[in-house]
VOGU-3710 file (C-alpha; in Angstrom, 3 decimals, decimal comma):
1> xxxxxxxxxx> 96,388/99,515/130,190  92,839/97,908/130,889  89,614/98,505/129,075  86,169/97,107/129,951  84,248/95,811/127,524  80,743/94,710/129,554  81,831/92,139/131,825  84,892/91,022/129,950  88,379/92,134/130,789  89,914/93,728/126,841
11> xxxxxxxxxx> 93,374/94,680/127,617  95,759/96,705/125,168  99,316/95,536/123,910  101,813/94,669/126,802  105,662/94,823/127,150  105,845/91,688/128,318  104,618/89,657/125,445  106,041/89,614/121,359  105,703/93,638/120,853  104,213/93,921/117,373
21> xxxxxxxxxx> 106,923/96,539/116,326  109,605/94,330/117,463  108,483/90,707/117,192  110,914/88,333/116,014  113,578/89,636/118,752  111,293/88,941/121,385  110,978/85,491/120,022  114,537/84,817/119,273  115,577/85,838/123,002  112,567/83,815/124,664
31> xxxxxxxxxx> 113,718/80,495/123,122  116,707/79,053/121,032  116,928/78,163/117,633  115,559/75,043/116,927  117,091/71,752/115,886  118,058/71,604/111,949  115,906/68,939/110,711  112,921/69,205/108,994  110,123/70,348/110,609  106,588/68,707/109,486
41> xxxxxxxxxx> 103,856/71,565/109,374  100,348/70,321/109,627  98,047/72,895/107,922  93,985/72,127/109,056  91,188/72,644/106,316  87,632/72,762/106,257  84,937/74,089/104,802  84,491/77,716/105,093  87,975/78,426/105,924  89,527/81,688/104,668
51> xxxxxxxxxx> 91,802/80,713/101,867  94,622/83,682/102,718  95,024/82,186/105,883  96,158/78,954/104,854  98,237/80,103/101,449  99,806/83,118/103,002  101,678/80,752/105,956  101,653/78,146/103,839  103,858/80,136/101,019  105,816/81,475/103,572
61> xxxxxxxxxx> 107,589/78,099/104,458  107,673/76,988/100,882  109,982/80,461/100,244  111,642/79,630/102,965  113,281/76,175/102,028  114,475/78,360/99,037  116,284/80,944/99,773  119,726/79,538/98,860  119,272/81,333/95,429  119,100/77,547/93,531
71> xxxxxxxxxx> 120,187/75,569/96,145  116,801/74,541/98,061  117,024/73,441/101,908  114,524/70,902/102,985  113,394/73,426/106,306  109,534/72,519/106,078  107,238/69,592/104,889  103,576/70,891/104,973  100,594/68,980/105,093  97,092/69,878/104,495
81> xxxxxxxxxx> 94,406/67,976/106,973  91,383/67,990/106,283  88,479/66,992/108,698  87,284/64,236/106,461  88,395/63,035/102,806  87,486/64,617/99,679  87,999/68,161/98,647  87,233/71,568/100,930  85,512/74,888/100,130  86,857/78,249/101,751
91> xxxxxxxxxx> 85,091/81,418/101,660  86,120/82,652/98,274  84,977/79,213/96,453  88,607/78,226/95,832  88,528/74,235/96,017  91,596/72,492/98,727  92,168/68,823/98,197  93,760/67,694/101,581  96,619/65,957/101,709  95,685/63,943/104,925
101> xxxxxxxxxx> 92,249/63,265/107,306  93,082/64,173/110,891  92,293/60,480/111,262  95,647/59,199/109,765  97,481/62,239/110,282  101,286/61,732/111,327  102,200/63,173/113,783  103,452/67,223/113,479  106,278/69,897/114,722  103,561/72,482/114,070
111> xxxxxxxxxx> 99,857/72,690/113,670  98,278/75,621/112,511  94,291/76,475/112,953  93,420/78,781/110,042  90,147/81,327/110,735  86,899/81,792/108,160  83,857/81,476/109,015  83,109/77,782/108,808  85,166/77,476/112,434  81,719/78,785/113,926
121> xxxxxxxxxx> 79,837/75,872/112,570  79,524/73,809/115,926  79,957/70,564/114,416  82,934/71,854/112,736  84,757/73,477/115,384  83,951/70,625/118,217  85,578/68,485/115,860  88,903/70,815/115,208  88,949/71,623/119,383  88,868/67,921/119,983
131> xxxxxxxxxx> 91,925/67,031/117,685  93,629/69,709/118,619  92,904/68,574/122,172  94,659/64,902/121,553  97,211/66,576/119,771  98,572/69,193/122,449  101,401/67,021/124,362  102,770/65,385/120,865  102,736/68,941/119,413  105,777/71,827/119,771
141> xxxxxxxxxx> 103,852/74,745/118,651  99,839/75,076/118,714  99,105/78,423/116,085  96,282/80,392/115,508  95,484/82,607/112,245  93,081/85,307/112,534  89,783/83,671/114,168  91,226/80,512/114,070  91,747/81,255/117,778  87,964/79,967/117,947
151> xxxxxxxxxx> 89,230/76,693/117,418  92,174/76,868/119,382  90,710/78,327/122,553  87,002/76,252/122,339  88,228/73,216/124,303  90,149/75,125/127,050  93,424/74,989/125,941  94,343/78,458/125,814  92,642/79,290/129,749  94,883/81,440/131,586
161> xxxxxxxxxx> 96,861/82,509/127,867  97,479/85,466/126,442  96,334/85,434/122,376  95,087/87,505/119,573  92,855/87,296/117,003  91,357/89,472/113,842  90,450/93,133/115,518  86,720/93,172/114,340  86,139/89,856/116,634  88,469/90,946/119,920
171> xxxxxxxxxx> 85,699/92,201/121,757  83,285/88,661/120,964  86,479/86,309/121,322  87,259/88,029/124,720  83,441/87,579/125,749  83,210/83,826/124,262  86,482/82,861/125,733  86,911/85,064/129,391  89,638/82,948/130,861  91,856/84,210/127,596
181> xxxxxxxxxx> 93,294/87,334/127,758  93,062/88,900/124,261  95,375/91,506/123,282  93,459/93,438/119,951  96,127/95,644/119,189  98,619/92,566/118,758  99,975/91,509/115,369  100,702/88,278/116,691  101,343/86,614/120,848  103,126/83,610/121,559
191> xxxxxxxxxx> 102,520/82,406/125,317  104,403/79,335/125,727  103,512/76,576/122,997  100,575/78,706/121,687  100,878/81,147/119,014  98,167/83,320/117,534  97,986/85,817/114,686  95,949/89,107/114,142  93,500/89,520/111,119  94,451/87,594/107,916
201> xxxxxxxxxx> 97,510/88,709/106,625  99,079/89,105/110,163  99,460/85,504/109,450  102,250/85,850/107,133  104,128/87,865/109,626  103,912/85,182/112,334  105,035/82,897/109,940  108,148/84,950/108,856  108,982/84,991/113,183  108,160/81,314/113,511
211> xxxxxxxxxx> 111,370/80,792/110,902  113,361/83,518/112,348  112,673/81,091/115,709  114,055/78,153/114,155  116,663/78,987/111,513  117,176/82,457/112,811  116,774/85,796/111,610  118,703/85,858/107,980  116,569/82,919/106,880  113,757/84,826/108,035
221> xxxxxxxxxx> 114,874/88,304/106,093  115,767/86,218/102,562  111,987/84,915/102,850  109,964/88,104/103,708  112,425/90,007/100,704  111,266/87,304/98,280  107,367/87,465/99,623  108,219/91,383/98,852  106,220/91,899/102,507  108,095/93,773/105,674
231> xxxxxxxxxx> 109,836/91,474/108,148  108,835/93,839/110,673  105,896/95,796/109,910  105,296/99,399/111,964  102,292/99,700/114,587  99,298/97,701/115,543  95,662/96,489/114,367  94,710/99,061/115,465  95,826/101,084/112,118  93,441/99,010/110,582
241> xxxxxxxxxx> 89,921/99,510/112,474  87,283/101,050/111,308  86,590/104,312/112,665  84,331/104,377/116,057  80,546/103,196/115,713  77,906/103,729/118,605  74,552/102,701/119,011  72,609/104,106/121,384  68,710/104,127/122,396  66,172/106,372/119,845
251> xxxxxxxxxx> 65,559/109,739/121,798  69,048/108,996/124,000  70,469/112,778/125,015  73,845/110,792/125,007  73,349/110,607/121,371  72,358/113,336/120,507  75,461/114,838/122,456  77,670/112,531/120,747  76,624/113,697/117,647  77,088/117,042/118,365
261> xxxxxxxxxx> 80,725/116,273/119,782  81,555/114,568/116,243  80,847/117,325/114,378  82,546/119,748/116,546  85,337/118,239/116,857  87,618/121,696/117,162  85,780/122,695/120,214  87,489/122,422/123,356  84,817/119,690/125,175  85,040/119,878/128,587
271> xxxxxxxxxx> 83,160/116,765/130,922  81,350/119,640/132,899  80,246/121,109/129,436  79,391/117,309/127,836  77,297/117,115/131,032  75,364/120,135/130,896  74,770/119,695/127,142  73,098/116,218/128,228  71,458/117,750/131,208  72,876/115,137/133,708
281> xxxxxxxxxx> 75,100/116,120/136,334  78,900/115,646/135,636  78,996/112,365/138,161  75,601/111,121/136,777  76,568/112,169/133,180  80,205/110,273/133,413  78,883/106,813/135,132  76,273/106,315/132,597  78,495/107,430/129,715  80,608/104,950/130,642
291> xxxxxxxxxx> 77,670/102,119/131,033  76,770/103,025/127,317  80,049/103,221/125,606  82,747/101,292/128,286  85,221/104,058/128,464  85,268/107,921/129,423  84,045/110,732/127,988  87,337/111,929/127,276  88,837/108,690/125,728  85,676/108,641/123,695
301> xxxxxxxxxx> 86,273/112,289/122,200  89,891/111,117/121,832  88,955/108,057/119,308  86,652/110,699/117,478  89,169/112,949/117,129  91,529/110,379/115,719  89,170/108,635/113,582  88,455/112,070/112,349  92,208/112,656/111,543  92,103/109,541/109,793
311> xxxxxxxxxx> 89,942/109,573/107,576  91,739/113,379/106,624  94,704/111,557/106,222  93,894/109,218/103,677  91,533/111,148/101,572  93,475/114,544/101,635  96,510/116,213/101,329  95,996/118,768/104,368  98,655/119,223/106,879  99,357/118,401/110,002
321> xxxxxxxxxx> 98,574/121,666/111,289  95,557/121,844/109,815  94,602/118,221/110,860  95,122/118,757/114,583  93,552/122,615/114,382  90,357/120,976/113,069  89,863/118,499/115,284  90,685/119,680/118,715  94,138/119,573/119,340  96,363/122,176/120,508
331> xxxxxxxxxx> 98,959/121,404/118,242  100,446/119,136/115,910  102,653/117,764/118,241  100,076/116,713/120,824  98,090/115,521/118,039  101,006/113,092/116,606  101,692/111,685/120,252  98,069/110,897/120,143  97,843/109,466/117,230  100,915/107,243/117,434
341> xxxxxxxxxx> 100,218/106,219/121,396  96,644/104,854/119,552  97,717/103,650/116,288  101,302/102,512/116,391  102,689/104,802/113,662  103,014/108,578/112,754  100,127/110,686/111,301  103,003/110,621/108,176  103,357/107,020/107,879  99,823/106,648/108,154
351> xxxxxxxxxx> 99,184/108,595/105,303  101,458/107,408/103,452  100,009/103,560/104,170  96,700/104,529/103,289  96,344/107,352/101,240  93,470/107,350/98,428  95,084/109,168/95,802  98,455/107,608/95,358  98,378/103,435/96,068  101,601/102,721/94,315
361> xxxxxxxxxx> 104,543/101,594/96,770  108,009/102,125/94,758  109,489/98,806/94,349  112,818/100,318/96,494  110,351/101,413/99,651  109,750/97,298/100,746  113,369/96,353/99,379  114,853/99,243/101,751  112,643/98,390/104,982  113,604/94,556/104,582
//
């Protein structure tokens, strides 16, 4: 499935790469386990990096040297490496102290590019894409968290590679970067040495399928039970967008159409009606509906239906009858194929994920799904 996004080529979740419902037996049958010995992460740091980024992967491997229930196994030596000496700001103000420059850095089994947004500082990320860039051939795996794929991909390295990064910055990454192919609904992608993550926490869950790759998959289980996180969590970003935005011109009949389509969402919208509501005639009105918002009429009444739905969802306790009667579907059960051929996961499961009114998770729901 292809979707154009201006001039740049956005294209949705393949079969062929690490499917984000299933990902760690993708990556277990695409390579062997790896050797035993300790594998030497090397974690980069700057200013302006998101902090969750680094921690989450970072606590990830520490759990994962013990899960021998007092018996530690030396699986991972991280490093910190910072750009230059001294101590490192992220985002949220808390203060890194680096364990290494990345001008006596040893040599690593892993390096990892966290996101935040000091990576767009140009002096900062010519300086990441350059090590990274004498680092490549010495290095087994080259990973991306969240828009850390803006220092992974700046230098070339990633040209003619699939990757992912954060969902709010697919559409920018796949502009800045056209000879990537970014998949936005993707938790995380591996293509060949190269490994990238979704948005933030997505990081932990590439983490949890790099050790399922190299110490295989009950190593991988014991450390996402003790994180209390799912080893394989359900659906997409996707799930986690925010609900469709356009902007349009002042005066635009498109908008005011659109506007009229979102709140009558329960009528049945044909393109011959959209177009006579806008005046334009129905191969007029679909070419430049698609110039303004890069996809059909229909998809676009689609994704404001289901934004619709969820913001129902989480704020209400309606049913699913009622959800799909309201806005525009026949039936529930067209609605939920909908919903879960978008999102990843079930009208139910949504709700239950994101619901306003009831944020508690019973301890038993994560212990059952690891």
């Amino acid at each position: 499935m292809h979707r154009a996004v201006g001039r740049t080529k956005v294209v949705a979740a393949r079969a062929t790469r690490l499917d984000p419902l299933h990902p760690t037996r993708v990556i277990t049958a695409m390579s062997s386990l790896a050797s035993n010995r300790v594998k030497r992460i090397g974690m980069l740091g700057f200013d302006g990096v998101a902090a969750i980024d680094m921690t989450g992967m970072l606590e990830a491997f520490h759990v994962a040297n013990d899960t021998e229930r007092g018996a530690p196994v030396s699986r991972y030596a991280t490093q910190i490496v910072g750009l230059r000496g001294g101590p490192f700001v992220a985002e949220s103000g808390v203060r890194f102290l680096p364990d290494i420059t990345i001008d006596a850095a040893p040599e690593f089994d892993t390096i990892v590019v966290p996101g935040g947004s000091g990576l767009q500082q140009p002096q900062t990320n010519a300086k990441v894409a350059g090590w990274l860039r004498e680092r490549v051939d010495g290095t087994r795996r080259m990973v991306s968290i969240c828009t850390g794929l803006y220092g992974l991909a700046a230098d070339g390295l990633m040209d003619g590679r699939r990757a992912t990064t954060h969902w709010d910055h697919a559409v920018d990454a796949a502009q800045r970067f056209p000879r990537v192919t970014i998949e936005p609904d993707a938790i995380f992608v591996k293509d060949g040495p190269f490994y990238s993550s979704g948005g933030m926490t997505a990081g932990i869950d590439l983490a949890l399928a790099l050790i399922d790759e190299d110490h295989g998959a009950s190593v991988a289980l014991a450390t996402a039970r003790r994180m209390v996180v799912y080893m394989q969590r359900s659906g997409g970003q996707q799930q986690y967008s925010e609900p469709l935005r356009f902007e349009t011109r002042v005066g635009d009949r498109l908008a005011d159409l659109v506007n009229e389509m979102a709140g009558h969402l329960d009528q049945d919208w044909t393109v011959d009606e959209m177009a006579e509501r806008a005046r334009l005639g129905v191969r007029h009105f679909t070419r430049r509906f698609r110039a303004l918002f890069d996809e059909s009429p229909a998809a676009y009444l689609e994704r404001l239906r289901l934004d619709e739905a969820r913001t129902r969802l989480a704020s209400g306790t309606e049913g699913m009858d009622g959800i799909a009667s309201a806005i525009g579907f026949r039936n529930s059960d067209a609605f939920r194929r909908a919903f879960e051929r978008r999102f990843g996961v079930t009208p139910s499961t949504y709700r239950r994920r994101f619901r306003f009114d009831d944020l508690s998770v019973p301890a038993r729901s994560l212990s059952a799904a690891a």
